[in-house]
GUMIVEX-637463 format. One record per residue: residue in three letters; x, y, z of N, C-alpha, C, O in turn; residue number from 1. Coordinates in nm, 2 decimals, always signed. Layout:
N
(r Ala,(X,Y,Z),(X,Y,Z),(X,Y,Z),(X,Y,Z),NUM)
...
//
This chain:
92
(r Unk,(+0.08,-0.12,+0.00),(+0.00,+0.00,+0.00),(+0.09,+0.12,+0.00),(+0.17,+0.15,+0.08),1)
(r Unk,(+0.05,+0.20,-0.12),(+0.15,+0.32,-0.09),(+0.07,+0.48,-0.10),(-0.03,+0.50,-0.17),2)
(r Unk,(+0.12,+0.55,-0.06),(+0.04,+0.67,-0.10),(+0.06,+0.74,-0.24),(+0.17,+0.74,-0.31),3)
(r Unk,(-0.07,+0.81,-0.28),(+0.02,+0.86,-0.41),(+0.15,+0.93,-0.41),(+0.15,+1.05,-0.38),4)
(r Unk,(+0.28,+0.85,-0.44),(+0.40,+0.92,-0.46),(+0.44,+0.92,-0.33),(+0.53,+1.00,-0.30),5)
(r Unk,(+0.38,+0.85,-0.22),(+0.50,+0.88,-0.08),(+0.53,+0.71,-0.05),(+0.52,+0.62,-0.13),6)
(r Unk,(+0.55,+0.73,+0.09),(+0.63,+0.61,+0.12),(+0.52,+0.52,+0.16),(+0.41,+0.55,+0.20),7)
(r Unk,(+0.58,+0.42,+0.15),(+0.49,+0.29,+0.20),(+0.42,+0.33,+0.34),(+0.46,+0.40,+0.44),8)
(r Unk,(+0.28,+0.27,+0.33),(+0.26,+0.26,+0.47),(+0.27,+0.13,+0.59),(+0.25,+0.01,+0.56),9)
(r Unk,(+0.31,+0.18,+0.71),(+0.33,+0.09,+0.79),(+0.48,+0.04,+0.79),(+0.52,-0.04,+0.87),10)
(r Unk,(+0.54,+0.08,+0.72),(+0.72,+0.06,+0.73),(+0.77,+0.16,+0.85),(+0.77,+0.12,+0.96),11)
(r Unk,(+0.79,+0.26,+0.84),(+0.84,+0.37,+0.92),(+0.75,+0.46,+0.91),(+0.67,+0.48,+0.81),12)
(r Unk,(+0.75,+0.53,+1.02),(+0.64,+0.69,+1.04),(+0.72,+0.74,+0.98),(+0.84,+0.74,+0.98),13)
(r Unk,(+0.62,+0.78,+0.93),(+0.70,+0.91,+0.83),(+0.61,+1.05,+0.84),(+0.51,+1.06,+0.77),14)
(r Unk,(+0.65,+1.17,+0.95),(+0.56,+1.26,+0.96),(+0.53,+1.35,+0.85),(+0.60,+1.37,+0.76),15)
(r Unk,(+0.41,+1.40,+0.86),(+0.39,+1.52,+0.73),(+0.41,+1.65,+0.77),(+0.34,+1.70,+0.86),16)
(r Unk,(+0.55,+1.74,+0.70),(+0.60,+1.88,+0.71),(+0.55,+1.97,+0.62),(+0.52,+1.93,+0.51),17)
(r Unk,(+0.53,+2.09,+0.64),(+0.50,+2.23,+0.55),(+0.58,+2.23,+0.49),(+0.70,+2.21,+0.52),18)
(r Unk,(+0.55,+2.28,+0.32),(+0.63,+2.30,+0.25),(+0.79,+2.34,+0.28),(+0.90,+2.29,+0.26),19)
(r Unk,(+0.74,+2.43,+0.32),(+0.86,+2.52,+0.34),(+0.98,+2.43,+0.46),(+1.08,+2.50,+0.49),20)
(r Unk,(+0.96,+2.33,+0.50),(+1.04,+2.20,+0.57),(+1.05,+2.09,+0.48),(+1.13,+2.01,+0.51),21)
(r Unk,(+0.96,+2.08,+0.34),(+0.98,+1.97,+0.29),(+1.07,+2.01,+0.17),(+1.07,+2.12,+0.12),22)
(r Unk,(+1.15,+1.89,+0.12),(+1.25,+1.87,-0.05),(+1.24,+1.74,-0.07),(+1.28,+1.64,-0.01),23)
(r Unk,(+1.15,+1.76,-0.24),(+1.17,+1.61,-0.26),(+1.32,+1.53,-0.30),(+1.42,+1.60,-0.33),24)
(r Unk,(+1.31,+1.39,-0.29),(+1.38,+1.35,-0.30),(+1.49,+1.33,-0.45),(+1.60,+1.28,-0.47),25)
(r Unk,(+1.39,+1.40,-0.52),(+1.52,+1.44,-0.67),(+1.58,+1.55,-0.67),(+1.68,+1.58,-0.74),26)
(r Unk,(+1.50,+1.63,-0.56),(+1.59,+1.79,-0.57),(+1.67,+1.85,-0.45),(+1.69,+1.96,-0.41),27)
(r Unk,(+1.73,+1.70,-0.38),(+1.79,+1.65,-0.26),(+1.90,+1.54,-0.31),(+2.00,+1.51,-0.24),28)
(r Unk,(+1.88,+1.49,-0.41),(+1.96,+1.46,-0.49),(+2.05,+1.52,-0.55),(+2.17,+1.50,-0.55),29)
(r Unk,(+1.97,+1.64,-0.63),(+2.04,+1.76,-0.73),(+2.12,+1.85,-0.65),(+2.22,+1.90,-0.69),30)
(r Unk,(+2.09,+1.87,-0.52),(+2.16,+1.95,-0.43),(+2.30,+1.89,-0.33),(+2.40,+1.96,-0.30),31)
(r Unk,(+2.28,+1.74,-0.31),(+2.43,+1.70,-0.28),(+2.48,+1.62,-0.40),(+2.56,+1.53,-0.38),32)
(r Unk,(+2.46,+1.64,-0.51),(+2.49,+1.57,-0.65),(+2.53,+1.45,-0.62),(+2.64,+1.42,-0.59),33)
(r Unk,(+2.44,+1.37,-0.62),(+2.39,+1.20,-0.58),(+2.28,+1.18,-0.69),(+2.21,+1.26,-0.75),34)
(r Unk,(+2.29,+1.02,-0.68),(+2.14,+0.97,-0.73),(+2.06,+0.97,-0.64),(+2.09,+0.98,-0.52),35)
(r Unk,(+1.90,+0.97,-0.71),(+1.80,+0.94,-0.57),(+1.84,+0.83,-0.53),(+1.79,+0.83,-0.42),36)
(r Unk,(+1.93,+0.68,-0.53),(+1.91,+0.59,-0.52),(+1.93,+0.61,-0.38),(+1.87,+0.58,-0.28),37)
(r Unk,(+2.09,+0.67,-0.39),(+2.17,+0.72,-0.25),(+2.05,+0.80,-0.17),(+2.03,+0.76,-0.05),38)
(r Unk,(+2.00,+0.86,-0.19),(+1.91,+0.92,-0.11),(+1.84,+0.83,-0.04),(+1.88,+0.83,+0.07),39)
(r Unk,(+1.74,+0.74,-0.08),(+1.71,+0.62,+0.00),(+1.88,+0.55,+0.11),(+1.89,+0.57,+0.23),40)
(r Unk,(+1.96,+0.48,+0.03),(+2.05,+0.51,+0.13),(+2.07,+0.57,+0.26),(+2.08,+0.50,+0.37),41)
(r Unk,(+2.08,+0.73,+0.25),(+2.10,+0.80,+0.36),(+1.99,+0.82,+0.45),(+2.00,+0.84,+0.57),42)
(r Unk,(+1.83,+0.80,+0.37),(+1.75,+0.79,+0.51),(+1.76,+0.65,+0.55),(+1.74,+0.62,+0.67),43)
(r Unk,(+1.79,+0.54,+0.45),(+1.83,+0.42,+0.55),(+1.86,+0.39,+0.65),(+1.83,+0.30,+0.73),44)
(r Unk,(+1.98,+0.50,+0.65),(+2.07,+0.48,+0.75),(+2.04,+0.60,+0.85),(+2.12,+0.63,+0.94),45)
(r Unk,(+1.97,+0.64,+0.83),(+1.93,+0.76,+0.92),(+2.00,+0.87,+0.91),(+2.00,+0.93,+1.01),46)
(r Unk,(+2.05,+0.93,+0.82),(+2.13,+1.06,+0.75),(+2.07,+1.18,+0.70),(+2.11,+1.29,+0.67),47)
(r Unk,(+1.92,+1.10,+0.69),(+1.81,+1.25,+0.65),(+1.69,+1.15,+0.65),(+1.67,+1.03,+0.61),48)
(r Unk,(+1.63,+1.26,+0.74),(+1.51,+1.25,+0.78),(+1.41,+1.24,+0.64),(+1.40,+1.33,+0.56),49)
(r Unk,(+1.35,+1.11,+0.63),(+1.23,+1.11,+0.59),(+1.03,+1.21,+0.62),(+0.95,+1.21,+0.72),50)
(r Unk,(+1.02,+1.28,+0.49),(+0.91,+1.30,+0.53),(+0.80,+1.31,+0.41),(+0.82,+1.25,+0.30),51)
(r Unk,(+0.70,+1.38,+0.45),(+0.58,+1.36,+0.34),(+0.55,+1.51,+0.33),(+0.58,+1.58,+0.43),52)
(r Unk,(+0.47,+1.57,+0.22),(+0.45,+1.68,+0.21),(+0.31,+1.71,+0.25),(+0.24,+1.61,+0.26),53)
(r Unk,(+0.27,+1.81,+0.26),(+0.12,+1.81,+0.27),(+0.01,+1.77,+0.20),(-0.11,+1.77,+0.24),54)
(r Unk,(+0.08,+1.70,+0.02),(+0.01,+1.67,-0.06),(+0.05,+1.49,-0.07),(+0.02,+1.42,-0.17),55)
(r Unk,(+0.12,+1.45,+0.04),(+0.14,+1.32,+0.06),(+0.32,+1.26,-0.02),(+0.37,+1.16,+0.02),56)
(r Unk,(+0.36,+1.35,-0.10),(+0.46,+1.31,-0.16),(+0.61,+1.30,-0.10),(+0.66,+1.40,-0.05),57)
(r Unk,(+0.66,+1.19,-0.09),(+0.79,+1.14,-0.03),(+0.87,+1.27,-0.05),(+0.85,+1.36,-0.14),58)
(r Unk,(+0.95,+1.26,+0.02),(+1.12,+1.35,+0.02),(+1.14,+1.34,+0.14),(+1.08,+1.26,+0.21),59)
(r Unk,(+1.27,+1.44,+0.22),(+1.35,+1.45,+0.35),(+1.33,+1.62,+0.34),(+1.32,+1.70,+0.25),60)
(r Unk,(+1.32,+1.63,+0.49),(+1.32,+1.73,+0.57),(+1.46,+1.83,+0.53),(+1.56,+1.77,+0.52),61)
(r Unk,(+1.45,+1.98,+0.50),(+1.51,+2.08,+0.46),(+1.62,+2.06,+0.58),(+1.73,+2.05,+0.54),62)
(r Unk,(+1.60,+2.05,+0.72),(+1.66,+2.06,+0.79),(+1.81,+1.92,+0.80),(+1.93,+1.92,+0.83),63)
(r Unk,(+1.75,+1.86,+0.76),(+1.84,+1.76,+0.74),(+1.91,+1.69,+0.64),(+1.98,+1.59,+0.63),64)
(r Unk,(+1.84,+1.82,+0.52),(+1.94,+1.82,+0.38),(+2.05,+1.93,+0.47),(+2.16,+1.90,+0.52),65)
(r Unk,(+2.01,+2.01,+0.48),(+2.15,+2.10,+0.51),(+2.24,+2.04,+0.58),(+2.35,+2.04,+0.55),66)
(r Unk,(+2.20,+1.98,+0.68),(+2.30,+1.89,+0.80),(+2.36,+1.84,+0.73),(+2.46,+1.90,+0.71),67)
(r Unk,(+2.35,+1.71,+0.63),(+2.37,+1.58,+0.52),(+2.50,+1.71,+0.47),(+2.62,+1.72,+0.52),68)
(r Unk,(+2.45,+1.78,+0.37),(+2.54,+1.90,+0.32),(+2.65,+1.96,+0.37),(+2.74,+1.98,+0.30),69)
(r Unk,(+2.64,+2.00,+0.52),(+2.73,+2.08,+0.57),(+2.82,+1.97,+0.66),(+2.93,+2.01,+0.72),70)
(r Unk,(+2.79,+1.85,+0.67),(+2.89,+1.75,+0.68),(+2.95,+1.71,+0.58),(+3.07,+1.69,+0.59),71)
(r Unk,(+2.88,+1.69,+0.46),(+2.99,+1.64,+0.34),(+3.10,+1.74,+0.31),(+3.20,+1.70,+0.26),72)
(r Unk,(+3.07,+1.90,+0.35),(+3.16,+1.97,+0.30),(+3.29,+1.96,+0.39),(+3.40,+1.94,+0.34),73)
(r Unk,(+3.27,+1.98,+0.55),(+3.33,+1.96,+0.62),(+3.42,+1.86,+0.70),(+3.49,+1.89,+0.79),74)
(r Unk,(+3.39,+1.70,+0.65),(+3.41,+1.62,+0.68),(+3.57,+1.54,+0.69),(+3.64,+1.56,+0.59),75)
(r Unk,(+3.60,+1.49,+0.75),(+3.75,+1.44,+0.73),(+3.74,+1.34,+0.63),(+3.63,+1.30,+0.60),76)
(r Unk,(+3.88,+1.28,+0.59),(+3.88,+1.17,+0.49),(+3.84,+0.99,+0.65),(+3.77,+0.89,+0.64),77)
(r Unk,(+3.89,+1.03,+0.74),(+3.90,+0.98,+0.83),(+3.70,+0.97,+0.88),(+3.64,+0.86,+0.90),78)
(r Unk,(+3.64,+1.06,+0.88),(+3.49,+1.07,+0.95),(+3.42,+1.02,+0.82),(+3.30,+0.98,+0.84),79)
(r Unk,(+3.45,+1.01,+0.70),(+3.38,+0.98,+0.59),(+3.42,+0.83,+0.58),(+3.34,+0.75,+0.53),80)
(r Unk,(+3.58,+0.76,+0.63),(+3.56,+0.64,+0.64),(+3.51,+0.57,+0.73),(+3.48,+0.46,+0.71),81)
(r Unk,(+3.49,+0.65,+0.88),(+3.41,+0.59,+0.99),(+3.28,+0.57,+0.94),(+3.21,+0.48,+0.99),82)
(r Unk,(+3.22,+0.65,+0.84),(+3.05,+0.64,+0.86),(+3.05,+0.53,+0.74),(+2.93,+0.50,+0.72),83)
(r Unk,(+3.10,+0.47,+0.67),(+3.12,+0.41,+0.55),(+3.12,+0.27,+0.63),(+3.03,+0.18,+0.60),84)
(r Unk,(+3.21,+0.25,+0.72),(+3.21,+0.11,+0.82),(+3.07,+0.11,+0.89),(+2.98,+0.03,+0.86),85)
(r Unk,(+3.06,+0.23,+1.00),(+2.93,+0.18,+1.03),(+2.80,+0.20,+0.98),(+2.69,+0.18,+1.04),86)
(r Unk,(+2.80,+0.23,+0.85),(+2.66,+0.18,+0.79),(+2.64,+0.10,+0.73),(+2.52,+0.06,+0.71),87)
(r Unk,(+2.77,+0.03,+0.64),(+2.78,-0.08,+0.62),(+2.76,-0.20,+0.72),(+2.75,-0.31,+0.67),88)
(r Unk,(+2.75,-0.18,+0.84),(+2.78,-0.25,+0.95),(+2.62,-0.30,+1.01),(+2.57,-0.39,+1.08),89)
(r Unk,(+2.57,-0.15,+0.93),(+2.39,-0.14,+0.99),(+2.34,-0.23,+0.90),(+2.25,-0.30,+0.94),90)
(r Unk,(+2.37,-0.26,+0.76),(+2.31,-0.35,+0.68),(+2.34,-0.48,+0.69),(+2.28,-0.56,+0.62),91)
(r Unk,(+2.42,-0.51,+0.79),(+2.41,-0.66,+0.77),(+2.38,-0.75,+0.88),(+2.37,-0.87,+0.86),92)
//
């Protein structure tokens, strides 16, 4: 069961944000220049918040594109290989 264009129901809550909190998930892509695929990825792993728009449609929370963002910018070679171990670590 899915909503039109959002996320499954009954997998994870996924709250509904105001626009102006919500980015879909292609233009959250476009903005850390990723595929959406990675994007599922990072809310996998808990890296961006999952949400729904007022019109029901999937994306992640504005607040935690910028986080996602202002860590990749600032991140060590060392902090980008810690999160690579433990999220790999979450998948198995």
């Amino acid at each position: 069961m899915v909503t039109d264009n959002g996320y499954p129901k009954g997998l994870l809550r996924v709250p509904t944000v105001a626009m102006e909190d919500w980015i879909s998930q292609h233009e959250a892509a476009r903005i850390l220049g990723i595929s959406v695929g990675r994007i599922g990825m990072l809310i996998s792993t808990g890296h961006l918040a999952p949400a729904h728009s007022p019109t029901g449609e999937a994306g992640v929370t504005k607040i935690s594109l910028r986080e996602e963002a202002d860590w990749r910018k600032s991140a060590t070679i060392f902090g980008k290989m810690h999160r690579i171990l433990k999220d790999s670590i979450k998948f198995l």
